[in-house]
C-alpha positions as CSV (number, residue, x, y, z in Angstrom):
1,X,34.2,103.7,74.1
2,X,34.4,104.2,77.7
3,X,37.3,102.0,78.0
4,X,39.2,104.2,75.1
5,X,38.1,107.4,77.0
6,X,39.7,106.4,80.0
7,X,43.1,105.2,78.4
8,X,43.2,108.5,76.2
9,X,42.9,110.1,79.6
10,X,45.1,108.0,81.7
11,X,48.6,108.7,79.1
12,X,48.5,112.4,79.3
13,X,47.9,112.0,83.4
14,X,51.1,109.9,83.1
15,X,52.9,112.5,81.2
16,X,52.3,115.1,83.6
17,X,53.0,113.5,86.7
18,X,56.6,112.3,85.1
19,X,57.2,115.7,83.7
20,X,56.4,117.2,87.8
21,X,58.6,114.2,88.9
22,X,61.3,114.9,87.0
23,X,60.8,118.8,87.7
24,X,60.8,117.8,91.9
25,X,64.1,116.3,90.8
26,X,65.9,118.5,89.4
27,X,64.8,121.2,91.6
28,X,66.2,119.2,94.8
29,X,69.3,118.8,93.1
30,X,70.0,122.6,92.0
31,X,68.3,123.7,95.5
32,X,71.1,121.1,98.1
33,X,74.0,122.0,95.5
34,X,73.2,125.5,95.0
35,X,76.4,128.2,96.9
36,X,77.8,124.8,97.9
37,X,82.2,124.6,96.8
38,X,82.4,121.8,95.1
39,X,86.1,120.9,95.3
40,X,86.3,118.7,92.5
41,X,84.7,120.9,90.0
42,X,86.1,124.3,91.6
43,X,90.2,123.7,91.7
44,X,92.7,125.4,93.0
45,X,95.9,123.8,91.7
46,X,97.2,122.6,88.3
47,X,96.5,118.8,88.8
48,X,92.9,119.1,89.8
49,X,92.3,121.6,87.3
50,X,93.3,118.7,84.3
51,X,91.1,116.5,86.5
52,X,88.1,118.8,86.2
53,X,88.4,118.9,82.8
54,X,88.8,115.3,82.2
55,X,85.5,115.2,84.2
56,X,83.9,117.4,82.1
57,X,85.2,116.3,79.1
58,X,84.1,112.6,79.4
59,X,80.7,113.8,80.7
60,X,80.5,116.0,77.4
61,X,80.9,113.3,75.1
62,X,78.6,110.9,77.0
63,X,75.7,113.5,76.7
64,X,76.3,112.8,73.1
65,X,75.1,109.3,73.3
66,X,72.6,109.9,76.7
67,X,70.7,113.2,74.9
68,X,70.0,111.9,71.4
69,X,68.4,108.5,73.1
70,X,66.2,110.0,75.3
71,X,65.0,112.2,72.6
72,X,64.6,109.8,70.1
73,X,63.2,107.5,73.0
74,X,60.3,110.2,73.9
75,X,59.7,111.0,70.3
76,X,59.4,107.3,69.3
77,X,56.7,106.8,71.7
78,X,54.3,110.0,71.4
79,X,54.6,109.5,67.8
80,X,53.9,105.3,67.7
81,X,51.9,105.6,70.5
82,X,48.6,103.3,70.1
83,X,45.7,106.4,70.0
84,X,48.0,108.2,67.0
85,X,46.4,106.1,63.5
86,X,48.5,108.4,61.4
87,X,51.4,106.3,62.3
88,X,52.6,104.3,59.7
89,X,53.7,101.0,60.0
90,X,57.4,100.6,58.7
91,X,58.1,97.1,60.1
92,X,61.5,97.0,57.6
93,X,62.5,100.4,59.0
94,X,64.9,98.7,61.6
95,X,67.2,97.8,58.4
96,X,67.6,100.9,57.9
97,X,71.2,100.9,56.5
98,X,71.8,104.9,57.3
99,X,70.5,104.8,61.1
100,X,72.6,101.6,61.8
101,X,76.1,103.5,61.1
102,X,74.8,106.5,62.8
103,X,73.6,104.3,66.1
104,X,76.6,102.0,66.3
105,X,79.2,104.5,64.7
106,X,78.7,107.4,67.0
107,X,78.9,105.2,70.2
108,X,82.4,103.5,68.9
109,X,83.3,106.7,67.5
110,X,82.8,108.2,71.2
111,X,84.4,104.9,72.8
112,X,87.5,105.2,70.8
113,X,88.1,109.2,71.9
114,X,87.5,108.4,75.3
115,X,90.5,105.5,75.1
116,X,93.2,107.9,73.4
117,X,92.1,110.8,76.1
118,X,92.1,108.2,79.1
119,X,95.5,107.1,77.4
120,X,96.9,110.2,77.0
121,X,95.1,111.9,80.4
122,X,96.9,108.3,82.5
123,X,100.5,109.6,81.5
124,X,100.1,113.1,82.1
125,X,97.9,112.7,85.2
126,X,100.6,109.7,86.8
127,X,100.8,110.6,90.5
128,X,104.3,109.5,90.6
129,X,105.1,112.2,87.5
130,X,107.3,115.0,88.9
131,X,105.9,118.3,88.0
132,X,107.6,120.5,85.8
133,X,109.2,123.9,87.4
134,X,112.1,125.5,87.8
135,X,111.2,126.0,91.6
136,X,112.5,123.2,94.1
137,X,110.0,121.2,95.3
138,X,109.3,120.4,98.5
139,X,109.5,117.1,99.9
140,X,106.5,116.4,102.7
141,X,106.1,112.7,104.2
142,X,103.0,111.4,105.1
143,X,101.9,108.6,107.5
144,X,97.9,107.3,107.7
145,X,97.1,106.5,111.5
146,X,94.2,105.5,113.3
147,X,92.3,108.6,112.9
148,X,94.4,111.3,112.4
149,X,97.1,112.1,109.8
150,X,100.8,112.9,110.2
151,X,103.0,115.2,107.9
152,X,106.7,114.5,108.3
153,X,109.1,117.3,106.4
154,X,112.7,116.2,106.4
155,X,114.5,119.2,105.1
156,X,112.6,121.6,107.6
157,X,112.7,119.2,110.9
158,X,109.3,119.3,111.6
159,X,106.1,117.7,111.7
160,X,102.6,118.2,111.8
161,X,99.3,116.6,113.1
162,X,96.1,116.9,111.1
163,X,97.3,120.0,109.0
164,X,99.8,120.6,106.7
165,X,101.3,124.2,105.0
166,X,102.8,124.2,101.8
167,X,104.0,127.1,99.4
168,X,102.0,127.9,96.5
169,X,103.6,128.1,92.7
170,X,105.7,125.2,94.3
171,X,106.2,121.6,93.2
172,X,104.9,119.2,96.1
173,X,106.1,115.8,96.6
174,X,103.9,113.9,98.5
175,X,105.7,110.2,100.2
176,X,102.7,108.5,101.3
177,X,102.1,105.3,103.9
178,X,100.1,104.1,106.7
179,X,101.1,103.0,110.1
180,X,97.4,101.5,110.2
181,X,94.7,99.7,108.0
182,X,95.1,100.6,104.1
183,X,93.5,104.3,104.1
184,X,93.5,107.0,100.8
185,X,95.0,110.7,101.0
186,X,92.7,113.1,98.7
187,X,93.0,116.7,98.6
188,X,89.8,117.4,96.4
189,X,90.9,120.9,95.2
190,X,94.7,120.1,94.8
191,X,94.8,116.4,93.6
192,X,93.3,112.8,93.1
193,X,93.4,110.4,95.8
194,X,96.3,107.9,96.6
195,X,96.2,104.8,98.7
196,X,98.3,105.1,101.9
197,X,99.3,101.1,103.0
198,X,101.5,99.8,105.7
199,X,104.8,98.6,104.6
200,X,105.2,100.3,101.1
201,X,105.8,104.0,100.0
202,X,103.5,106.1,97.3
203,X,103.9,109.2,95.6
204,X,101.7,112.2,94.8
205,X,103.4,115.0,93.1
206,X,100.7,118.5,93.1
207,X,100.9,122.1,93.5
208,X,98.9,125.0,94.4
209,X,98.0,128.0,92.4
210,X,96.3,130.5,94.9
211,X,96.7,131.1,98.8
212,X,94.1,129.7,100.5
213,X,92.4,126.8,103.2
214,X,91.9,123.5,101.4
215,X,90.2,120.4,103.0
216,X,92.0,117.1,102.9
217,X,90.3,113.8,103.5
218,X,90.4,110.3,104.5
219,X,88.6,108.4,100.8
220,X,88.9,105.2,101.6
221,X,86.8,103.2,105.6
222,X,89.5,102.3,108.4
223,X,87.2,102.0,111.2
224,X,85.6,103.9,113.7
225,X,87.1,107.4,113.2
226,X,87.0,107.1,109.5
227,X,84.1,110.6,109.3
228,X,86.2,112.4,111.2
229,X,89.6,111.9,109.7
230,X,89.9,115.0,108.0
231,X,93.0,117.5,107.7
232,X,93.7,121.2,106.5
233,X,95.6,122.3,103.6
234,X,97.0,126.0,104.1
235,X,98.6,127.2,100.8
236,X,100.4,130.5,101.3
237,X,103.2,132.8,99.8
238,X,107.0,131.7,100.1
239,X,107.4,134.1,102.6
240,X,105.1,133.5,104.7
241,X,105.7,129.8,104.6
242,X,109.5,130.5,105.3
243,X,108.6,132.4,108.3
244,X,106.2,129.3,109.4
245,X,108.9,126.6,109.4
246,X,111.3,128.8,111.1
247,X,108.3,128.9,114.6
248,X,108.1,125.6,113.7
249,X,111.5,124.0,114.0
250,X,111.4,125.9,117.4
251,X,108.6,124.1,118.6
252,X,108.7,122.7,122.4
253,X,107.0,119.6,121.4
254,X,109.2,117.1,120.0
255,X,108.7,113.6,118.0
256,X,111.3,111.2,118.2
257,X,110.6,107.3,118.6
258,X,108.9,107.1,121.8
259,X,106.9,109.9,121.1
260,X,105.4,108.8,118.0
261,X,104.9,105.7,119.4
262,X,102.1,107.1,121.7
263,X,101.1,109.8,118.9
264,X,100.1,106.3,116.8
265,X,98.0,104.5,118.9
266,X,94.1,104.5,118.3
267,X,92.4,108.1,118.8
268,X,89.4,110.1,118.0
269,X,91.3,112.8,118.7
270,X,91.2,115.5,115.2
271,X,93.1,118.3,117.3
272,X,96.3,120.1,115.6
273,X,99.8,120.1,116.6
274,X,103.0,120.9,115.3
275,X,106.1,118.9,116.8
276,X,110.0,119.6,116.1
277,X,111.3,116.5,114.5
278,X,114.1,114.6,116.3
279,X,114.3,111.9,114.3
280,X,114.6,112.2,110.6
281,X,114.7,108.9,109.9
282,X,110.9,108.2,111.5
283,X,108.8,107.5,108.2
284,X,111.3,105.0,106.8
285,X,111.3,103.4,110.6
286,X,107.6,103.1,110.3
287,X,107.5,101.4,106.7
288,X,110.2,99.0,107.6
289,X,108.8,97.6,110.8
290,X,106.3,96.2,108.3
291,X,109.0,94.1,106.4
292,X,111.1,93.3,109.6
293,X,110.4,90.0,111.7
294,X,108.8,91.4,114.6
295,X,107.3,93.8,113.1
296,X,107.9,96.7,115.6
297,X,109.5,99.8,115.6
């Protein structure tokens, strides 16, 4: 008797200090996300806002699967569990030919949506797809380094260091490569991450829907510096962006050959800088040293 007592005492004790768990849990997790920007789910172009809801699309139709298992899991339990006699035994109910279809259809059902979306979402979504305006794009070069990031933009004749301003409403097309080890360009709020690697050329193709500061990042380890490799997005009006490359191209720092040179070698340094470009013909330099004997610029 004492022994039953004890066990009839010891489940509901169990309950309730799963039910606080979970309730500490969830707490934390609304309290440390809670007035935070989360880029991913908050975009502010019309890439990442397909991404988001891809994101929350997939998640939606898992919860169909996840929700109805942990409920039938909980409910299963309380009501076969060992002080409940009322239960009735049902050993044959696993046969059941209804339930079977409805715990093996929905999953396959769900399985086979997810495959024509991820299908459908992979073409759309390709980084190297040109987006579709009637506004010229503009072309912006980029090259990975040891920790910084450099934006080359051959029309305009300028570069940048650890920043870059583009024009919203505008087509962007990203060139992508690393003068380093194999690194990943992500803009949360504007696009999915690329891989940047020496000796070969990427594309990612965004644009920007509102003016604003956007943070871009370094997604993939390269060393030391790797936390720190960060760079600003600025996404402003034509205008204002015309009037920016116009200071720019006037710039007294230059970067030609030698100058690069020294602007590539290993640095902690997260500063930014805008240079006048002298030599338009730097990125392709830089992947080609990689498929030259020698290998050097």
């Amino acid at each position: 008797m004492r022994k039953d007592k004890k066990r009839s005492l010891k489940r509901p004790i169990q309950v309730v200090l799963s039910s606080v768990v979970a309730i500490i849990i969830i707490t934390a997790l609304v309290y440390v996300t809670r007035g935070r920007d989360i880029p991913v789910l908050n975009p502010h172009g019309i890439i990442a806002d397909q991404e988001r809801n891809l994101i929350l699309l997939t998640v939606g139709l898992g919860l169909l699967v996840v929700v109805p298992v942990f409920i039938m899991l909980f409910t299963i339990a309380w009501r076969y569990r060992a002080s409940n006699t009322k239960a009735v035994y049902q050993p044959d109910f696993s046969s059941h030919k209804g339930f079977e279809a409805l715990w093996w259809g929905l999953p396959c059902l769900i399985i086979l949506t997810l495959a024509i979306i991820t299908g459908i979402y992979t073409h759309a979504l390709d980084p190297f797809k040109p987006i579709d305006s009637q506004v010229k794009p503009v072309t912006i070069q980029v090259i990975s380094l040891q920790w910084k990031w450099l934006f080359i933009y051959p029309d305009q004749k300028i570069a940048t260091l650890n920043y870059v301003d583009i024009p919203k409403d505008t087509p962007i097309n990203f060139m992508i490569s690393s003068d380093a080890p194999m690194n990943s360009f992500w803009i949360p709020a504007l696009a999915g991450q690329v891989y940047a690697m020496s000796g070969m050329s990427t594309q990612l193709h965004l644009m920007s829907n509102s003016v604003g500061s956007y943070v871009g990042t370094s997604a993939n380890i390269s060393g030391d510096g790797f936390a720190d490799m960060h760079f600003k997005v600025n996404s402003m009006s034509e205008s204002d962006f015309a009037t920016w490359t116009q200071k720019a191209a006037v710039s007294t720092s230059s970067l030609a050959n030698t100058d690069y040179k020294k602007l590539a070698e290993p640095s902690h340094d997260s500063s930014e800088a805008t240079y006048k470009l002298t030599d338009a013909s730097l990125y392709n330099e830089v992947i080609m040293k990689y498929t030259s004997p020698g290998g050097s610029m």
